[in-house]
Every structure is written in C-alpha cells, then in structure tokens.
Residue, then its C-alpha position, 0 to 999 in steps of 0.5 A: x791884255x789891251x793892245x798898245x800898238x797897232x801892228x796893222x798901222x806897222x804894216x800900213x807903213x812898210x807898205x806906202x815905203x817907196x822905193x825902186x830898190x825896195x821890195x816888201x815880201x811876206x815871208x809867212x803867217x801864223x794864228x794868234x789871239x783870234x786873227x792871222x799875223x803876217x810876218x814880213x821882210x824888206x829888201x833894199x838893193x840887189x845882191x851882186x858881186x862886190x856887194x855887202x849883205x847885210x841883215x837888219x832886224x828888230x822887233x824880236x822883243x816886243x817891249x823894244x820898239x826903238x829898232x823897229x823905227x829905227x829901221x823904218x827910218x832908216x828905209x824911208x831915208x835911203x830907199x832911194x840912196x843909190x851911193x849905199x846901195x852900189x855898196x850894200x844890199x839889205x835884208x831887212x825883219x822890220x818886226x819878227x814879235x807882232x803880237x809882243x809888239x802890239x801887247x808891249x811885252x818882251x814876250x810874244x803872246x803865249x808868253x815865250x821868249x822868241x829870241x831863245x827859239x832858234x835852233x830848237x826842234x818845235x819853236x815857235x811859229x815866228x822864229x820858224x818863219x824866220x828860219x826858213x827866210x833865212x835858209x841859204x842866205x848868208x851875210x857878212x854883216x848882221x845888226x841887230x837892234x834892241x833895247x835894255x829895259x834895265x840898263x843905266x846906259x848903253x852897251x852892244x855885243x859884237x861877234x868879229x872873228x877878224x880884228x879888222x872889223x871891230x867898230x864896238x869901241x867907235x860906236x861906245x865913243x860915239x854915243x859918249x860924245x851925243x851925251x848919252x849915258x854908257x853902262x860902264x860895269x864890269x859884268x853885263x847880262x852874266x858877261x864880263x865887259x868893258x866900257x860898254x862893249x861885250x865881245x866873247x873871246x869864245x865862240x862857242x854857244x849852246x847847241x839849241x834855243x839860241x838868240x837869232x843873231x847866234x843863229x845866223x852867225x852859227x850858219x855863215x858867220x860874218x860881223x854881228x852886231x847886237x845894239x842895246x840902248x837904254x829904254x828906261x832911262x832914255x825918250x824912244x827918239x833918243x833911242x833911235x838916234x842911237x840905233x842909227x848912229x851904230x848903223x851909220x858907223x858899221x856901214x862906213x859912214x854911208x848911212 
C-alpha cells in the first residue's frame, strides 16, 4: 500500500516545537515495512503537588488524524502557556499508529487493531511501548481523541465515577451551538446513549484486549474522556476545532 502521510514529516514537526516546559522523548521503537519507527511522547509542564495529570493521546487509528493535529496545535499554542501550565502537566502520545498513519488505515500495517492490544499477553509492539511509558503513572484526567468515520454526528464516551466531574453534556451543548451535527441515536457503537454522550453506568470491562483508555483507567482510575467527531461528514479543520473545543472545556477554560 502507498503511503498517504509522512510520519517522518509528523516527527519533523514534534521536533522544531519549542518550548521551555516541553520535552519530547522517544519511548521505543519497533520494525515495520523494511524501516524502524520510533514512537514518542511529550511532556508539557512538570508534574508537582496541586497539579492536574493529564494524558493526551491520539493516532491510535490511523484513519483519524484529526486528534493528531489537534494535539500539535494544542502544544504549539500553549507550550509557552504558563497560567495552564501552573495548573496542569501533560503527558502527551501524539500518534501510537505510524504505520495506520502513514497507510490512512485504522489498522496498523499487519492489519491489527492497536486499540483492542492492551491487556493482552503478546500485543503488539506499539501498544507494548505504550504499556511500558505508562507503568507507574497515573492521571487524574485522560482525553482521547478520535474520530468516527460512520458517525451522522458527534458524540463522546465519559468514564467519571464522581458526578462532580461530568462535562459530557457541556462539550455536546458546545459543539450544538459551533453548528456542528450531533448524533442523536439511542444506541451508539452497541451502547445505549443519550444526546450524543455515552456514559456506562457499569464499570466493568473485559479482563484483556482492551482500548488504551479502559487500560489506563483500569490502572488509576480518574476522568476519561474519549472524543469522536464525525470524519465522514466534516472537513479535518472542523474536526480539530471540535477536538479542542472538548479540551478547552475539560480543562476549565484554561486552553
């Protein structure tokens, strides 16, 4: 299959952001399609007493590139920020899929799901990098970012076991008000909704091959978030604007 991105051009990018707060690490690297990927994170703020860990991450389907710029512009505006970053520190997978990325497929390139890796015995080597950045490391806050490729509007997962810390129906009205459509059915992705917000009333989740999100809250808890705007029907800038609308608004109105 062609290449339809360039993950080294994605990587050029991470790597001219400037910042005194940033720090780009590479967390691994694995072998694929006759070359060797790295795979990377950021990190924006220190982590301190008082302070809100959050985790950002996207590219996990590569057909969703939405969240990946969304994070990108998300760092470039407010690596300097220091009113956010007095409240926040940020770990930051900018894109756990290069090779999904690069080929425009949800899949990586053997064909597996990385999003159903976690948890599981022998995954594969993305997600095990990624399970190993994130032994010992809790959040209180994770957002994730994707994109439905079927979806007549858009709609978001939220996982809060405190009610104090629901903004699912906040960043639905949000959205409404841009002008951007909402998926409004009953049942979404197998699960009853309402309004465009999915919000489990159980807890409980399969024990192995588990999304990264469930895999992280399953660790440490905290609020997750899990955004899902509507790529068929919307332009990648729309989607953005979307993505970081939610951000803004899970943040307290800090970004």
């Amino acid at each position: 299959m062609a290449c339809i991105r360039s993950y080294d051009e994605l990587i050029q990018r991470i790597s001219a952001l400037r910042g005194t707060s940033l720090e780009v690490k590479t967390i691994g690297e694995f072998d694929a399609r006759g070359r060797r990927y790295p795979l990377l994170t950021m990190h924006l703020g220190r982590e301190a007493p008082g302070k809100t860990r959050v985790l950002l991450a996207s590219g996990i389907h590569g057909d969703e590139p939405g969240g990946v710029e969304a994070i990108l512009r998300f760092v470039e505006e407010h690596s300097e920020s220091q009113n956010l970053l007095d409240r926040f520190s940020f770990m930051i997978f900018p894109c756990n899929n290069p090779t999904g990325y690069e080929l425009d497929t949800r899949e990586n390139w053997r064909g597996v799901d990385l999003n159903r890796e976690f948890g599981a015995r022998s995954p594969e080597p993305e997600a095990r990098i990624v399970m190993d950045a994130l032994q010992g490391r809790c959040f209180d806050l994770v957002y994730e970012m994707h994109e439905d490729i079927d979806a007549p509007g858009f709609y978001l997962y939220e996982i809060a076991e405190d009610a104090a810390y629901h903004v699912g129906e906040r960043i639905l009205t949000a959205v409404a008000n841009m002008g951007y459509p909402v998926n409004l059915n009953d049942c979404i992705e197998g699960m009853p909704a309402k309004g465009g917000l999915i919000r489990r009333k159980s807890l409980k989740f399969r024990k192995t091959r588990v999304p990264q999100a469930i895999y992280i809250y399953r660790t440490c808890g905290g609020h997750v978030i899990t955004m899902e705007p509507p790529a068929s029907i919307l332009p990648l800038d729309d989607r953005v604007k979307i993505l970081l609308t939610g951000l803004r608004i899970v943040l307290g109105d800090s970004a």
